[in-house]
C-alpha positions as CSV (number, residue, x, y, z in Angstrom):
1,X,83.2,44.5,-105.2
2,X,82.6,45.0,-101.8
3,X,80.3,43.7,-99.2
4,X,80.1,44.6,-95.6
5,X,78.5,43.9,-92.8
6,X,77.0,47.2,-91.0
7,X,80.3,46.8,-88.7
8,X,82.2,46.9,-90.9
9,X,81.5,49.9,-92.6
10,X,84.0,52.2,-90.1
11,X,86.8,50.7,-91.3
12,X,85.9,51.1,-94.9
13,X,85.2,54.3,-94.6
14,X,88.5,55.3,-92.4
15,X,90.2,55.1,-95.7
16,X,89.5,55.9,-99.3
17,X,86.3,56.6,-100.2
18,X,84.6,53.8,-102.7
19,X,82.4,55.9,-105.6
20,X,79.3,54.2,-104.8
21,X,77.7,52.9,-101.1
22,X,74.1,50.8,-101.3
23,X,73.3,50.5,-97.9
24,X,69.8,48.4,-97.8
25,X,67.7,46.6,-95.4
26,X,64.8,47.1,-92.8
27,X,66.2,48.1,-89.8
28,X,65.7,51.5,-90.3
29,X,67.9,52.1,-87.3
30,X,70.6,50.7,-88.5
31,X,70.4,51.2,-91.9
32,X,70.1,55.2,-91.3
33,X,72.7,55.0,-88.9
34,X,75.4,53.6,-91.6
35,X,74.2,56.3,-94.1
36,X,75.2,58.6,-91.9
37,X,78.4,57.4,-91.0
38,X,78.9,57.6,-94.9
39,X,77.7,61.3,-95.1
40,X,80.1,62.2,-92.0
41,X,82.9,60.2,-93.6
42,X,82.5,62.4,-97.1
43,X,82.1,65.7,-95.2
44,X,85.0,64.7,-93.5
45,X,86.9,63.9,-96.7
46,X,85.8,66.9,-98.2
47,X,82.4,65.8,-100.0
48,X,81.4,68.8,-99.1
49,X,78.2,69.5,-101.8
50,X,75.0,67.1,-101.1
51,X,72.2,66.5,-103.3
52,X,69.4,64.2,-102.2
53,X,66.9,62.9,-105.1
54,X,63.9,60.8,-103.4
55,X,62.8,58.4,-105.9
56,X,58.6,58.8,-106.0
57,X,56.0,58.2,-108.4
58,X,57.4,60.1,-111.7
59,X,60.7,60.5,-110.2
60,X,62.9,62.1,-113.4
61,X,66.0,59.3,-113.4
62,X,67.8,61.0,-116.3
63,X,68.6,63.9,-113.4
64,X,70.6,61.3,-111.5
65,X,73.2,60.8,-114.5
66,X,72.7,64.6,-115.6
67,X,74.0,65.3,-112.1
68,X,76.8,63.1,-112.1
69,X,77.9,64.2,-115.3
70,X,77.6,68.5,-114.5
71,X,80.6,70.5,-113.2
72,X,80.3,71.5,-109.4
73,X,79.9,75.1,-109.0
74,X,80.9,74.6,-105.4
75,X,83.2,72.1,-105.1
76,X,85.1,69.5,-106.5
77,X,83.9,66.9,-104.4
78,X,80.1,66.2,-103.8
79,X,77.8,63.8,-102.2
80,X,74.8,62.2,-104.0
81,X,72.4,60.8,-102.2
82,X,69.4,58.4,-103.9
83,X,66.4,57.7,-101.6
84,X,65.1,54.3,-103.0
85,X,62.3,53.5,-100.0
86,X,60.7,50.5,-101.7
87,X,64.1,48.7,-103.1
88,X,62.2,48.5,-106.8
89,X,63.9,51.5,-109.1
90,X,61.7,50.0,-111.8
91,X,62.6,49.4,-115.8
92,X,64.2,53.1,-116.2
93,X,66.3,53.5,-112.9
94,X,67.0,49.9,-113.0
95,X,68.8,51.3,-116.7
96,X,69.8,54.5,-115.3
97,X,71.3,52.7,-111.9
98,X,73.5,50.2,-114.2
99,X,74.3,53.0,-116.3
100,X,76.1,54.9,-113.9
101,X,77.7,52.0,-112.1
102,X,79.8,51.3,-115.0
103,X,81.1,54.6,-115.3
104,X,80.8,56.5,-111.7
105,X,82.2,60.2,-112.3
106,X,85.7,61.2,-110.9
107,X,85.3,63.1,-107.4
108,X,81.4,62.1,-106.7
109,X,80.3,59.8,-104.2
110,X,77.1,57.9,-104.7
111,X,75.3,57.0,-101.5
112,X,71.7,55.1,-102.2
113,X,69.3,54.3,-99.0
114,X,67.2,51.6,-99.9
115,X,64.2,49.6,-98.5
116,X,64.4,45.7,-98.2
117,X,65.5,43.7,-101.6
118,X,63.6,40.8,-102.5
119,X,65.7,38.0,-103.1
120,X,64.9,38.3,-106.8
121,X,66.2,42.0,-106.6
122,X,69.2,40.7,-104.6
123,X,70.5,38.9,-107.9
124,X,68.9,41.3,-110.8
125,X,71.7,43.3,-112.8
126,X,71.5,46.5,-111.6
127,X,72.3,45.1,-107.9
128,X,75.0,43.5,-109.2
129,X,76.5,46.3,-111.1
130,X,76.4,48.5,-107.7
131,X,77.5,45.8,-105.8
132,X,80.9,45.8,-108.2
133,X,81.1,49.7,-108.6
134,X,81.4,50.0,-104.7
135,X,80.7,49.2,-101.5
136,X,76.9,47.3,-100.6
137,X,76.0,47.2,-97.3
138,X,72.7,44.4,-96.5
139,X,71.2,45.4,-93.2
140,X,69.2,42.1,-91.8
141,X,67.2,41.8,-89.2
142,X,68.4,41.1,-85.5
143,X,66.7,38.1,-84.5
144,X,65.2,37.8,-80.9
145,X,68.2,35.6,-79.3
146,X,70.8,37.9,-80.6
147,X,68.8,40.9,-79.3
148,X,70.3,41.1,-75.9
149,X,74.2,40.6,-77.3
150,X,73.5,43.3,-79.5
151,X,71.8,45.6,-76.7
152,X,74.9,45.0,-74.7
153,X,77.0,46.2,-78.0
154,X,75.3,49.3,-77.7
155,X,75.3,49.5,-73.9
156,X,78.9,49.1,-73.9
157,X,79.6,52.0,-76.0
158,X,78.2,54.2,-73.1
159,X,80.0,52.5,-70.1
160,X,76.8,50.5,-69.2
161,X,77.0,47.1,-67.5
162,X,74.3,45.4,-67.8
163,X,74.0,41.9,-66.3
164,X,72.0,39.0,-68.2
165,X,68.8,39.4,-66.5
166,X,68.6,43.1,-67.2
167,X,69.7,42.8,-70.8
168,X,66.8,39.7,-71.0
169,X,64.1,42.1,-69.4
170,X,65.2,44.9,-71.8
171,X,64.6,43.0,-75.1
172,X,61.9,41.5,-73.8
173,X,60.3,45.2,-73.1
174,X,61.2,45.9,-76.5
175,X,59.9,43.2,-78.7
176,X,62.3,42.9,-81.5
177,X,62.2,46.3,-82.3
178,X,65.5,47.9,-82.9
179,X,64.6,51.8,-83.0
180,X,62.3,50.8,-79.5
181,X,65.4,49.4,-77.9
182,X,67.9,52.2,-79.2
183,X,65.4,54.7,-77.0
184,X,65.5,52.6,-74.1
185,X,69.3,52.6,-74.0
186,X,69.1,56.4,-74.3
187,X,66.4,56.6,-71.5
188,X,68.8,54.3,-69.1
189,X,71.7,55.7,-69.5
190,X,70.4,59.4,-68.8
191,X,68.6,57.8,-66.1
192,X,71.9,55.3,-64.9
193,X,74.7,56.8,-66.2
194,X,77.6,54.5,-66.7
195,X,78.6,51.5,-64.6
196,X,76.9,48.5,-63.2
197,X,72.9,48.2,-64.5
198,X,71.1,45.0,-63.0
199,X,67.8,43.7,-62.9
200,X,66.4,45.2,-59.8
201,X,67.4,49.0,-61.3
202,X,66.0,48.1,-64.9
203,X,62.9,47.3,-63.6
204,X,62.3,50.3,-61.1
205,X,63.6,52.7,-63.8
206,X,61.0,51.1,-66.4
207,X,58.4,50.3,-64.4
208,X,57.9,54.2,-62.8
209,X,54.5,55.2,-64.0
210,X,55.6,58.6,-64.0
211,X,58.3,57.5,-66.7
212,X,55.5,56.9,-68.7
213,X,53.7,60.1,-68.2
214,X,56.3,61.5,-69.8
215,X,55.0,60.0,-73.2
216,X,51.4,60.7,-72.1
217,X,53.0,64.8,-72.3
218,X,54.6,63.8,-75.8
219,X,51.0,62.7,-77.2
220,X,49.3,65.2,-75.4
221,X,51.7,67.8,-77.4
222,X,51.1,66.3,-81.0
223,X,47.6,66.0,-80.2
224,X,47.4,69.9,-79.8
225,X,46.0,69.3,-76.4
226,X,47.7,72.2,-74.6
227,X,45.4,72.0,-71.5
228,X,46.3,68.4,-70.9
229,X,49.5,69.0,-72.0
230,X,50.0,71.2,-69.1
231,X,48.4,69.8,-66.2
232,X,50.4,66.5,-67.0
233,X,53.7,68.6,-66.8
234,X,53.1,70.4,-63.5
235,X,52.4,66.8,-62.2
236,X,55.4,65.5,-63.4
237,X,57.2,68.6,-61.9
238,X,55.2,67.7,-58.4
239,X,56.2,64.3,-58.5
240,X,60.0,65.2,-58.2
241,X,60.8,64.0,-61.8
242,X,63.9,65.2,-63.6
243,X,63.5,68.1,-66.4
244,X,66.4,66.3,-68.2
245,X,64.0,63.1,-68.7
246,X,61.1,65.5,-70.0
247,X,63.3,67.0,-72.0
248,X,64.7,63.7,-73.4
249,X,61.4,62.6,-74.0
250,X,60.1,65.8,-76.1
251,X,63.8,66.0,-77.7
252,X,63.3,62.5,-79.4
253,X,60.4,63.0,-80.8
254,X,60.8,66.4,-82.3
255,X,64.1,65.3,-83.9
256,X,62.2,62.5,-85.5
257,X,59.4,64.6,-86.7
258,X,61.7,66.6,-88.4
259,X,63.3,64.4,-90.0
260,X,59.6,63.1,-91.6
261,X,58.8,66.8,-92.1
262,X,62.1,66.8,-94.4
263,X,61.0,63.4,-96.3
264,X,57.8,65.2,-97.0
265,X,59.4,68.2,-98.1
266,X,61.5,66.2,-100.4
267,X,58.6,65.0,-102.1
268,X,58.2,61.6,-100.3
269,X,54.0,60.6,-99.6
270,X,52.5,60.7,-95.7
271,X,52.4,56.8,-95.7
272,X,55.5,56.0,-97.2
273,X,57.1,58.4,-94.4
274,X,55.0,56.4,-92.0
275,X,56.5,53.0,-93.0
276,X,59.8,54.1,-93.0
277,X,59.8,55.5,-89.5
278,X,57.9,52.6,-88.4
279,X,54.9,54.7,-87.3
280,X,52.5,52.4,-85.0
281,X,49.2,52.3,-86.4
282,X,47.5,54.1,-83.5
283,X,49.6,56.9,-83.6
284,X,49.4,57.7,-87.1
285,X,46.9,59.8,-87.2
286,X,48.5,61.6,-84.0
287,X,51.8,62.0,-86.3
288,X,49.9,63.0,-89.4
289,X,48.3,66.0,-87.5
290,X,51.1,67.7,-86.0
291,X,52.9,67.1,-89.1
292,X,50.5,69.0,-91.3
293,X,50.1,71.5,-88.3
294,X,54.1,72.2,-87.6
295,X,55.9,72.9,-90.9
296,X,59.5,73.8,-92.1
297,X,61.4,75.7,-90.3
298,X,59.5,75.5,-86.9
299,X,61.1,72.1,-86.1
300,X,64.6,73.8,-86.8
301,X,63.1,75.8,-84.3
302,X,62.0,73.9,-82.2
303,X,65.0,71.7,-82.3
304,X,67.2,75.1,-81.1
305,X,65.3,75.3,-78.4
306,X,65.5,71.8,-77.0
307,X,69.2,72.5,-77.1
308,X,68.4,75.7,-75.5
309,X,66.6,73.9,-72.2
310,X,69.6,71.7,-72.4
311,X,72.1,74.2,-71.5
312,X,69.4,75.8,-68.9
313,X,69.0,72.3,-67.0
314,X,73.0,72.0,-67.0
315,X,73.4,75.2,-65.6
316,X,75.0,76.8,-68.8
317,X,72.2,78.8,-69.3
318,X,70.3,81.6,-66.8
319,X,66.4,80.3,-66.7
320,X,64.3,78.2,-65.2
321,X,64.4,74.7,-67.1
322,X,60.9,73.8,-65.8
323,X,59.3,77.5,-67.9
324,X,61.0,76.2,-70.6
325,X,59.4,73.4,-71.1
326,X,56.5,74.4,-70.6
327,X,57.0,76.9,-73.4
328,X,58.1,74.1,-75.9
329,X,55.2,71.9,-75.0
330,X,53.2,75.0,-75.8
331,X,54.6,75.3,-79.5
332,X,54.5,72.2,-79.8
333,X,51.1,71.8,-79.0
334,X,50.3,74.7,-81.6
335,X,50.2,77.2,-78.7
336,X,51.9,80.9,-80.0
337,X,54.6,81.6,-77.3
338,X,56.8,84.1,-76.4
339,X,60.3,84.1,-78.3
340,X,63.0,82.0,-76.4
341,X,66.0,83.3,-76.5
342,X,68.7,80.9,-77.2
């Protein structure tokens, strides 16, 4: 039996691969950030089949051992993966769960994603029995006085040097909220670069109104208003502001979209999505439309050409970066464009 702490996991993972990871918690950032260093670690190693079973309403737990137990027609290695949103498998997968725990097949890796556990879950069998067949991984929360250390963390890893004041104003900006703070990091840094970040430059660089007009174009997008959507963009054009921050800005949010258009694909309900990507209220309705409106493929799409503009505003690319975002804010608004080639 192992347990780790999320920083731990790196090290784990460096070496042999345990047969079963339960990575849980309510910091989606974090715990979605582990589950991918496990799925890079198996690819890495060779894992190279995945299967992904989303546990909903109905879910058929007998296909979890069925697939544990078949023969690879790909591969001898392979990756499953258990979506457990609400941390509650119920009567059947709680079974099923400690079923394959004390047998895990030879060459298979079980990864599980799981909501919060209530401390009752925390000490129930089938925890227990995953807990001993692998590697668990208990994602808590970062409380508000270790918020800055761990913005630093996470700074660091990108050259910043934040001083104290800076770091303070940051978590205070972000209000305990993990994913919030990740994207500010993201934003300062493209904005910064590495080196020395205090609190006179933190506060110009999050303090610009046109910074936030940026996410006025976002919601302008989603909401499938293209004529807003393009007056706010040749202001932000007129007002000298970078396309790389535009970019940034619509970039981020596609890449999350997709990933909730591939929950609901997999079977997984509009709230529960919602909750798990920690959806504000107010813009649920915003997310809900553009998700129904912008299906499958198109955010592959749509993610190409982000990377697309990318090269453009880096000078890898012939085009204009500025008509290129104009065009994705155009599809993404639900506008037909002409085909970008990439």
């Amino acid at each position: 039996m192992t347990q780790l702490r999320p920083e731990q996991l790196a090290k784990q993972l460096a070496g042999t691969l345990a047969p079963v990871y339960f990575i849980h918690g309510d910091e989606t950032l974090i715990v979605n950030e582990c589950a991918d260093a496990v799925r890079n670690a198996a690819r890495t190693q060779g894992f190279s089949e995945r299967q992904v079973f989303s546990v909903e309403p109905g879910f058929d737990w007998d296909s979890l051992l069925a697939a544990g137990d078949s023969l690879s027609l790909f591969s001898e290695q392979r990756l499953l993966e258990l979506r457990l949103p609400t941390g509650k498998p119920g009567r059947e997968g709680t079974r099923i769960l400690r079923e394959y725990a004390e047998r895990p097949p030879e060459d298979t890796v079980l990864l599980i994603v799981s909501g919060k556990l209530e401390t009752a879950a925390r000490r129930s069998k089938w925890v227990q029995a995953l807990d001993k067949a692998g590697v668990s991984v208990t994602v808590w929360p970062v409380d508000i006085n270790r918020l800055p250390a761990w913005i630093e963390q996470r700074m660091r890893v990108h050259k910043m040097q934040p001083d104290r004041d800076a770091l303070r104003l940051i978590a205070e900006r972000v209000e305990g909220n993990l994913l919030a703070a990740d994207q500010e990091i993201e934003k300062l840094y493209l904005l910064n670069g590495p080196g020395p970040l205090d609190l006179e430059r933190v506060t110009e660089l999050v303090t610009d109104s046109a910074r936030y007009d940026v996410f006025g174009l976002v919601d302008a997008a989603l909401g499938g208003d293209a004529l807003h959507a393009q007056r706010i963009l040749a202001g932000l054009r007129g007002e000298g502001v970078e396309p790389v921050l535009v970019l940034w800005a619509l970039n981020r949010e596609i890449r999350s979209l997709a990933g909730m258009a591939r929950e609901l694909h997999g079977g997984a309900g509009m709230a529960q999505v919602m909750a798990s990507w920690h959806v504000w209220d107010k813009r649920k309705p915003l997310i809900s439309g553009v998700l129904q409106r912008i299906r499958g493929r198109q955010w592959w799409s749509l993610m190409q050409h982000c990377a697309h503009i990318d090269r453009v505003a880096k000078g890898r690319a012939a085009g204009s970066a500025w008509d290129e975002l104009l065009q994705l804010t155009l599809r993404l608004a639900g506008v037909a464009t002409l085909p970008v080639s990439a």
